[in-house]
N, C-alpha and C positions, 0 to 999 in steps of 0.2 A: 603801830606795828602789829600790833593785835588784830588788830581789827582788821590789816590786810589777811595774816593769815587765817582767820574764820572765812572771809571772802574766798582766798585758794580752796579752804575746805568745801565749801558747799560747789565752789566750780567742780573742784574733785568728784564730788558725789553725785555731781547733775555729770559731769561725763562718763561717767558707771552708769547711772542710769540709762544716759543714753545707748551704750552699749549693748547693755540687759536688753535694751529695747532694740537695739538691733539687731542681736544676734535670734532674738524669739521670732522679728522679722524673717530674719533669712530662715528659720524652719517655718514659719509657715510659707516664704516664697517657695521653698521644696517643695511641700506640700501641696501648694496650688501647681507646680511644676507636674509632678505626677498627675495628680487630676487633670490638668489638660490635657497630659499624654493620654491618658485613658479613654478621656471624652473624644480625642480625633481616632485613636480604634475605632473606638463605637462608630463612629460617623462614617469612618471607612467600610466597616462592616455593613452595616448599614445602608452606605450607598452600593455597595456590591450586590448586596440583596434586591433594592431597588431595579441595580439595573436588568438583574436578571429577571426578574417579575415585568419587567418592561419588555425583555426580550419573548419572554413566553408569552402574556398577552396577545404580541401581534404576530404571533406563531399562530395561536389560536383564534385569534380574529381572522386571518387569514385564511384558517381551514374552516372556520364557523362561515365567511364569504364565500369559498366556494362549496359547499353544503347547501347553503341560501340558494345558489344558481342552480347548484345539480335539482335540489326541490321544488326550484320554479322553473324547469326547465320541463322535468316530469310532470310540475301541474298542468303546464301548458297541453303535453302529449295526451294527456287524461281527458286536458279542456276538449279538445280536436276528438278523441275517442267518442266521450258521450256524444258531440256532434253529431259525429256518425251516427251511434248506437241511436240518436233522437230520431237522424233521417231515414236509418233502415226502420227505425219502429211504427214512422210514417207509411213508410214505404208498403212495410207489410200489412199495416189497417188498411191502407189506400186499396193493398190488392186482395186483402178479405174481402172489402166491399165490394170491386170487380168482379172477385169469384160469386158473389152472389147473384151479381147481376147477371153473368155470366150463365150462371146457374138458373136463374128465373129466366135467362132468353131460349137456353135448352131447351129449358119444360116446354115452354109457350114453343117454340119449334118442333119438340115431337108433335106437343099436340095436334097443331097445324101441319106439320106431315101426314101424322094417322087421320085428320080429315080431308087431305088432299088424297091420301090413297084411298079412301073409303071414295070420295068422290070420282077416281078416276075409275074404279071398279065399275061404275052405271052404264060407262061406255064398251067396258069389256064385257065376252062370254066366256062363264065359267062352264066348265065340264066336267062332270064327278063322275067315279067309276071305271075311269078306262086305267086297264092295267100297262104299269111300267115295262119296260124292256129294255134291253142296255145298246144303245148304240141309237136311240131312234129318234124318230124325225117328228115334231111334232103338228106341225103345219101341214105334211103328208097324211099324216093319223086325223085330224080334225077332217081335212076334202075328203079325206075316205070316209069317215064315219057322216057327214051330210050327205056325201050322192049317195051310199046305202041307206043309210038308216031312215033319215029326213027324208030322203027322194028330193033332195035340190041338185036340177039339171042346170042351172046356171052356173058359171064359170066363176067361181070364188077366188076373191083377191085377200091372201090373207097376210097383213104386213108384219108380224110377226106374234109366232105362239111358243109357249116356253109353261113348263112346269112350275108350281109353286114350292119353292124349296125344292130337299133333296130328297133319295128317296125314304119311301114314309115307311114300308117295313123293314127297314134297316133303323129307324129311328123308334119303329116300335118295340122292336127287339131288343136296343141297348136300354131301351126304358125299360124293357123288364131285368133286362142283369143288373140294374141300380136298383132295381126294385126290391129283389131278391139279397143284395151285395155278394151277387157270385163271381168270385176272382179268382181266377186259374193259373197256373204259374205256366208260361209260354217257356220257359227256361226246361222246366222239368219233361213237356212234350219233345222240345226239339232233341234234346240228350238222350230222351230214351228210345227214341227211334231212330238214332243215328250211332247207337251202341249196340248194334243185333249180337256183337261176340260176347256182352256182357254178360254174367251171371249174377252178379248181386250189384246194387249200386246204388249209392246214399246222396241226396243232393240237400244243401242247406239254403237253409234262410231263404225259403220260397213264400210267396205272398198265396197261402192258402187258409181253409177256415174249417169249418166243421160242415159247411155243406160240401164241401171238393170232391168231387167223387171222378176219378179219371181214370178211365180200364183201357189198358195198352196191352194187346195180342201178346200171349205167351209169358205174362207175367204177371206177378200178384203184386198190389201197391198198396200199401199202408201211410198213410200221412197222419203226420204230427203236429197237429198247430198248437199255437200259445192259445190257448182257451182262455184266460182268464183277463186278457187284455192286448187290445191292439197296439205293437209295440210301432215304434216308428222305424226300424229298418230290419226287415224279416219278419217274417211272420207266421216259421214252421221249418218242419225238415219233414223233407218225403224217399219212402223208402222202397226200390220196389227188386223183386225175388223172379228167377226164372219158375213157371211154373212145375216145370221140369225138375226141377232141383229143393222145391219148399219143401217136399218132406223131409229135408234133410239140414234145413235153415227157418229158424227159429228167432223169432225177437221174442225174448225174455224179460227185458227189463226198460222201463222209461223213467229215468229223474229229471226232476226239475223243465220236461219237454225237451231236453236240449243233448240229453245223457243216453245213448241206447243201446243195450247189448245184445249184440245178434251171436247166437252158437249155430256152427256148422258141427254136423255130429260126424264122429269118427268114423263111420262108413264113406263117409265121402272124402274125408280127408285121407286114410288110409295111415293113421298117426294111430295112437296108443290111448289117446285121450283126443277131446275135441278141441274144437279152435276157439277163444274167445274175443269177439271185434268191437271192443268200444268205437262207437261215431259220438262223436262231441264238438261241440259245437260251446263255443266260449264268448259268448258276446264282451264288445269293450267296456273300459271302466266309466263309462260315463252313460250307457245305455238303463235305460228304465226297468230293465229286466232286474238289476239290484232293488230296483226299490218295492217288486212285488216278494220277489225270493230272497230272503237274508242270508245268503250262503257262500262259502268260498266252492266252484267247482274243483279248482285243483285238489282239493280235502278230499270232498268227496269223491272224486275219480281215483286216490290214493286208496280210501276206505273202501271202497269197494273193490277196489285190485286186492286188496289183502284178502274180501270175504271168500271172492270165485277163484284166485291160489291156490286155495287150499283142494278143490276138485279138479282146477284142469290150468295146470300149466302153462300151456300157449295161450297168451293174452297179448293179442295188438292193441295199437289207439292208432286210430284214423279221425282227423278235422280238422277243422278253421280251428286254431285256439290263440290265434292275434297276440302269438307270444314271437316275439324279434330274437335271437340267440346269438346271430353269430356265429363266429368261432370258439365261443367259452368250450371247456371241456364239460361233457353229459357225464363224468365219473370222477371219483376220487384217486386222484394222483398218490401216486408212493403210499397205498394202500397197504402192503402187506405186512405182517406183523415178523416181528424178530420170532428166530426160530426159540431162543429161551422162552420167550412171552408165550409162544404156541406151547410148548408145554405145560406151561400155568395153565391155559384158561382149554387147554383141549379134553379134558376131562368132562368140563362144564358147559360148554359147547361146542357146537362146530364152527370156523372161522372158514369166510370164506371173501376173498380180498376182491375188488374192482378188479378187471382184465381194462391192460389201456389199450383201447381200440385205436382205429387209424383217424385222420384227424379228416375232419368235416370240411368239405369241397363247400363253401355254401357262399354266394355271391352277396350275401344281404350283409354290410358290415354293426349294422343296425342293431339297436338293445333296448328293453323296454323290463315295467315292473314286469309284467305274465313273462316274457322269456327268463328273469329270475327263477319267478315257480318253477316252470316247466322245467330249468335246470336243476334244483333243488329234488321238485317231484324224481325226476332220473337216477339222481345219487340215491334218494333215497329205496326206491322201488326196484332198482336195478333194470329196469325198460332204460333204450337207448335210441337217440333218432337216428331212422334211418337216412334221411337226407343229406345227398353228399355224400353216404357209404355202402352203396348198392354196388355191387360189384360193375353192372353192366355201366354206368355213369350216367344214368339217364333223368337223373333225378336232383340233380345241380344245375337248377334254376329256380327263379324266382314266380311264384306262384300267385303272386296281388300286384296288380296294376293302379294304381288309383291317381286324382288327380296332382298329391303330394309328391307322387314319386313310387316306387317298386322296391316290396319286401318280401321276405321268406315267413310266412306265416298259420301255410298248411304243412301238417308234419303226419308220419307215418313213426310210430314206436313200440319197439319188439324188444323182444331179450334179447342176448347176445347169443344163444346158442337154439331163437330163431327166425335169427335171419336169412338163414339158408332154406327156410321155408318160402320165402319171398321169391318167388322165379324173376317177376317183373315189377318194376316202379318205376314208372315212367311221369315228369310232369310234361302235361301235353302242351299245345301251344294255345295262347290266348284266343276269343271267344267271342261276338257280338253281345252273346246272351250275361254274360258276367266278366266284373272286373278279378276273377280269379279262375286260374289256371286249371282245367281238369286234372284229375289225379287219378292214372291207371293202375290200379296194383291187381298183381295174380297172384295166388298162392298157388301151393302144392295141392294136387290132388290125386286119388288113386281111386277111379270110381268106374265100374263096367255097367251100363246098363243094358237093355235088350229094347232094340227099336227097329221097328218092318223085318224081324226075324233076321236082325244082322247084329252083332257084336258092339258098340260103339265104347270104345275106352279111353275115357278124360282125364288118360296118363299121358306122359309127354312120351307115347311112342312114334315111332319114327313112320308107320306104316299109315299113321292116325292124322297127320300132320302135312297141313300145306302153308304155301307162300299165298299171300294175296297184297298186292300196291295199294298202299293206303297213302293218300294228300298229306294225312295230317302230319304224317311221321314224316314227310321228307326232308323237313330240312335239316332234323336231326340224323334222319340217316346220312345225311351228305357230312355233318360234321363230324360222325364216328368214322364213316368211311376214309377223312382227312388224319382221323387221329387217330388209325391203324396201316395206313398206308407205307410206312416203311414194313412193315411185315407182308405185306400184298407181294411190296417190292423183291423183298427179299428171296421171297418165293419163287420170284418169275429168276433173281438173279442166280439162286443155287440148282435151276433145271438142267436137268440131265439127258441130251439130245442124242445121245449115240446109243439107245438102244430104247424098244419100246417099252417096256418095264419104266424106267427113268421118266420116260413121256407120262405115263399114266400117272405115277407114284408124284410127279408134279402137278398135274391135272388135279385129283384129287386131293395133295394139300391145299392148292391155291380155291379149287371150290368150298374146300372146308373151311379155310381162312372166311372167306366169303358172304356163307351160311353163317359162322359166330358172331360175325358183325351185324348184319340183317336180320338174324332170326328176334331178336329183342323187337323187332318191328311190324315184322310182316307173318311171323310163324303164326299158322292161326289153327285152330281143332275144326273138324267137320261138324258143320251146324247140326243138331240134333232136336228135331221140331217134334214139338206134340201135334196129333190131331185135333186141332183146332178149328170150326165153321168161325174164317173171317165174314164179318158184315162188309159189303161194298160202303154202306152208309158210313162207314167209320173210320171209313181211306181217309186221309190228312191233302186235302187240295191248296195249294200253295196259293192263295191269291192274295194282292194288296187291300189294303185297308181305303174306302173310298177316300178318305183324307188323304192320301201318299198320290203326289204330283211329281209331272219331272224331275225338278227342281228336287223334291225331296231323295227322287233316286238316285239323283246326282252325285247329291252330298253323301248317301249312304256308300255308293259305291267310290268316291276319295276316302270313307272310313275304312273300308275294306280294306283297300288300296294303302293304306298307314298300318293297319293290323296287322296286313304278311310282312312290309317293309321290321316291323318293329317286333315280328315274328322270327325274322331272318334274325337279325343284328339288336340288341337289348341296349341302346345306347343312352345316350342323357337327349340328344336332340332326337333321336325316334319315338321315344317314349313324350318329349312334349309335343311332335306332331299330331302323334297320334289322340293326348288328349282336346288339342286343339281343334282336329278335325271330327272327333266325339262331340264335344262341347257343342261343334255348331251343327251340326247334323241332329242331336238331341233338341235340341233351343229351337229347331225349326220345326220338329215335327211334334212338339210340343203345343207352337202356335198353331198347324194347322188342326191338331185335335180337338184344341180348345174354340175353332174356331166353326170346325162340325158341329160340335157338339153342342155349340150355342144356335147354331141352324136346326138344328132337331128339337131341341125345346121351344122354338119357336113352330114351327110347325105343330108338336104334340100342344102347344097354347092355342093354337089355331082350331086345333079339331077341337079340342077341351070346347069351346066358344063355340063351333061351327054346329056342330053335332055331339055334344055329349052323353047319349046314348051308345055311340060309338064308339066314344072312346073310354068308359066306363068300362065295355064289355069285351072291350081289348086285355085287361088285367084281373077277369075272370077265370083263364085258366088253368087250371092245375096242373102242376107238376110231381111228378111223383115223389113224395115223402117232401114236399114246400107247397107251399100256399103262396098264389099270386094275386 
């Protein structure tokens, strides 16, 4: 019995034990339970990761493929390029070579031309000495000079005689103005003899030099050139005085060649103090003229208005000064100061505000840096442009033509209290001789002289004073006469016909209307000539230049023919015909010059060669104050 129950006991203890050992089981089955939960996160996590790293790859694979194509698709366009680039590079050695061959068949064929003309010469008779004539025959002049001269009575057959080149003192001649480099400005002759009413008058940016020496009847002419370097467009300004009137006009001052101050003295003006006329002349910003002279002109035309102020009041500016403006205002707005303020500082000085003048008629809507200054220079200096504010309107137009297009860039600038000194300011109409507009100003004058024992007064008297039709002004006269014609009208409509008083009293306002409108144009003073011995040698004969052919007159005359058109009407397509029709009428008579003129050096080679005795002693003679 015992012995069973020790056998129960140790069953007992082995089933506790087992127990113990299972329940230690079941915590670590938990524990392995967790751990696998964790480990399938991971795995989950994990393949999430995966798959998106799968996803992006053949994202990028994809764009990394078509990268690959766009890059060989480009190498390919590259491959095909140098292709090219290899067969033009052929191309061009190929035709270097050609050109040379080309070039060695030239030579070898002048050669062989200058020995077939040398050769065919043995067959001809030349004849030296017989002088030119225009119009001649020269087949007739050869029989003639053998039945005289020769004594050959036989019957000459002669199948054709012709001159060698063109003619030879015409070709000697221009050899000497190359010689010399004497160049004249054709601009400055045709203006001044076609301004006999003038009395002073300044022309710019002429091609002249320090030999120019040009004497035009009844006037004295002074020229200015740039001495210190041949600039490339202009080359001077020339100035020329009635002689009649020099004692009494004076150039005083030259800066920079470009800057000049002419004084008319107060006997001829009949003012209190005299006149002072700046001409200036502003070349653009890119002209070479900066790079001899380091200077601002506008400064200095300021500085020196300030100096001569201080002695004479009346100070114009007349020139090209390539300043664009506009409609900007030349004055300071809302100038005036508070009447408190003017107490303060009136003790201390005198104040004295901008007047706002009438606003500027001016067709150019155009602005550049120089029309800054020039506006600038006006506030500051109190001078104001006249353009656009001439009472008569004659002066509201555009004054440069060029192949860009048409701007306002010649100006007239006075004070404000004188511009009533100004009678006339007219811009004229455009010109063969330049792409800018004449510019006619008059001033006041009160001047009597004594001439052939008769009174003559170069006051606007009424006794003193005629009408004469002048071309140039008409079409401006036609357009003022449009732009007064309700008052013409008016005239004729308020006449009073029932008694003759009324007749008359309408008569005479309608001619007075008349007269205000045209006198701006045609009103002109009785010419008043010095005793002057004109030379006949010194008359101006119109002829062409042997180079100008039909053809070339053609074309000059459709120039013409677009100048009045674009004289009349200032439009956008007048203005390109007109340079169109410039363009090739220039271009043409370009090539035939160039093409004289290489006929004349051939010929002066000829003689060089032929007889150089002769043509040595051709450029032996002198000229007075040059050496040829």
């Amino acid at each position: 019995m015992s012995v069973k129950m020790n056998s129960i006991d140790e069953i007992k203890s082995a089933v506790s034990s087992v127990d113990f050992k299972l329940s230690e089981m079941k915590g670590d089955m938990n524990k392995l339970s967790k751990l696998i939960l964790d480990v399938e996160t991971s795995q989950n996590f994990i393949a999430k990761s995966f798959d998106e790293n799968i996803k992006m790859y053949k994202k990028t694979s994809k764009k990394i493929e078509s990268d690959i194509k766009k890059l060989a698709t480009e190498c390919e366009a590259l491959r095909n390029d140098m292709s090219f680039i290899k067969r033009d590079s052929k191309n061009l050695s190929d035709s270097k070579v050609n050109l040379q061959k080309i070039f060695k068949a030239n030579e070898k064929l002048n050669n062989d031309l200058e020995s077939i003309k040398c050769e065919s010469m043995r067959d001809n008779l030349l004849f030296h000495g017989i002088k030119e004539s225009e119009g001649e025959d020269c087949a007739l002049i050869i029989k003639s000079m053998c039945e005289n001269n020769l004594e050959i009575e036989d019957e000459l057959n002669i199948k054709s005689a012709f001159r060698l080149g063109g003619p030879l003192d015409v070709a000697i001649a221009n050899a000497k103005k190359e010689k010399i480099k004497f160049s004249d400005s054709e601009n400055v002759l045709h203006k001044s003899q076609n301004h006999d009413g003038a009395d002073v008058m300044n022309e710019n940016e002429c091609w002249i030099n320090n030999t120019c020496n040009i004497e035009i009847d009844d006037f004295v002419c002074k020229s200015i050139p740039l001495s210190r370097k041949k600039y490339k467009q202009g080359c001077g300004m020339y100035v020329m005085i009635r002689k009649i009137l020099s004692p009494y006009v004076k150039i005083i001052d030259i800066s920079y060649e470009t800057l000049i101050w002419i004084r008319i003295a107060k006997e001829l003006t009949g003012c209190e103090s005299d006149y002072l006329i700046a001409n200036l002349y502003i070349p653009p910003q890119n002209s070479s003229f900066y790079r001899i002279h380091n200077c601002d002109l506008f400064y200095e035309l300021e500085s020196q208005m300030i100096h001569y102020s201080a002695e004479c009041p009346n100070i114009f500016v007349i020139g090209d000064l390539n300043a664009r403006t506009a409609n900007i205002n030349d004055y300071v707005q809302n100038d005036k100061l508070h009447d408190s303020i003017l107490d303060r500082v009136g003790d201390l000085f005198t104040y004295v505000a901008d007047e706002a003048l009438s606003c500027r008629n001016n067709p150019d809507a155009g602005t550049n840096d120089y029309g800054t200054k020039l506006l600038n220079l006006c506030k500051s200096s109190g001078l104001r442009i006249i353009n656009g504010r001439h009472p008569d309107g004659l002066s509201n137009d555009f004054t440069y033509s060029g192949p860009r297009g048409m701007s306002v860039i010649d100006y007239l600038l006075a004070k404000p209290i004188n511009i009533e000194k100004v009678l006339k300011f007219i811009t004229s109409n455009f010109t063969t001789y330049s792409d800018h507009a004449p510019i006619h100003v008059q001033f006041k004058t009160d001047f009597t002289m004594q001439c052939n024992d008769i009174n003559s007064n170069l006051m606007d008297g009424e006794e003193s004073q005629f009408f004469k039709w002048n071309k140039e002004f008409r079409d401006l006269c036609y357009n003022a006469l449009l732009v007064n014609a309700d008052d013409l009208s008016s005239t004729i409509a308020n006449m009073d016909i029932a008694s003759q008083d009324g007749m008359d009293l309408c008569i005479n306002n309608f001619t007075q209307c008349l007269t205000n409108v045209t006198a701006p144009f045609f009103k002109q003073m009785p010419k008043v000539k010095a005793k002057l011995k004109r030379n006949s040698q010194n008359q101006r004969v119109n002829t062409d230049k042997p180079w100008f052919d039909q053809k070339c007159k053609e074309l000059y005359a459709n120039y013409c023919k677009k100048l009045h058109t674009f004289n009349g009407k200032k439009t956008f397509n007048s203005h390109i015909d007109l340079n169109s029709a410039k363009k090739t009428y220039k271009k043409y008579e370009c090539k035939l010059k160039r093409s004289y003129k290489r006929q004349e050096g051939y010929m002066l080679c000829k003689l060089k060669k032929d007889n150089p005795r002769k043509f040595y002693s051709l450029f032996r003679e002198k000229i007075r104050g040059n050496v040829i």
